[in-house]
N, C-alpha and C positions, 0 to 999 in steps of 0.2 A: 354911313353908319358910324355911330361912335358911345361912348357910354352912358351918355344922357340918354340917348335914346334906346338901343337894341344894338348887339353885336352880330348879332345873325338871323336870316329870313326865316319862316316856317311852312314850309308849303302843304303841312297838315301837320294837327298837333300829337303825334305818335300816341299820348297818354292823355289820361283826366289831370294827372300833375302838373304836367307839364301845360296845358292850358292853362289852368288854376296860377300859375307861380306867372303866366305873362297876362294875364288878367288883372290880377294884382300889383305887379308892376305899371300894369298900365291905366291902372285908378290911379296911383300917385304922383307920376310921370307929372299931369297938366298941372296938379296942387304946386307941385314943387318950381312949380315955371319950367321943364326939361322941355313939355312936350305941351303942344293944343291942337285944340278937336278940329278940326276943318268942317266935316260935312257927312251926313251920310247917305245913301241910294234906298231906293223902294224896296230893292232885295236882300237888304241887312247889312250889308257893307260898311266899314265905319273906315274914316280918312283921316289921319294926322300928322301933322308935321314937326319934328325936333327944332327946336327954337334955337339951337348952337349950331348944327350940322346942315340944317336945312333938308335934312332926306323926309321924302314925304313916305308914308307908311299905311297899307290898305289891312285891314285887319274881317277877318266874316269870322265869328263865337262858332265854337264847336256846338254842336247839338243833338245827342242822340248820337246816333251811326255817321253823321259827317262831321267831322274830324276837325273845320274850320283850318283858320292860316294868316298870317301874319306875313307879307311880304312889300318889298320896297315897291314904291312906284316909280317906275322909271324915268 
C-alpha cells in the first residue's frame, strides 16, 4: 500500500461518504497513471493494481443494504 494507491483496506464501506470519497478516488487513480484496471468477475468484482507499489486491489461498489469493500489481494 502506499499513496498512489490507498492507505488502508475496507472490508465494508461503513457509510455512503465514505464509498463516495473511494470511488472518486478511484476514477482518477488510472487517469493520473497511479493505478490500472486489470479485470473484472461475473459477480461485480473489479481488480486493479498500483502501477508504483504493485499491490493489487479487489474492490465490489456498495449497493443498497451491502455495504461493498475495497481490500488488498494477497
Amino acid at each position: 500500500m502506499c499513496e498512489d494507491c490507498f492507505t488502508r483496506e475496507y472490508s465494508s464501506f461503513k457509510s455512503e461518504n465514505i464509498w463516495l470519497e473511494v470511488d472518486s478516488q478511484l476514477g482518477l487513480k488510472p487517469g493520473k497513471g497511479k493505478m490500472k484496471y486489470l479485470s473484472n468477475t461475473v459477480d461485480g468484482e473489479y481488480f486493479y493494481q498500483c502501477v508504483h507499489c504493485k499491490q493489487k486491489w479487489r474492490l465490489k461498489d456498495s449497493d443498497l443494504s451491502f455495504r461493498g469493500y475495497l481490500l488488498k489481494v494477497q
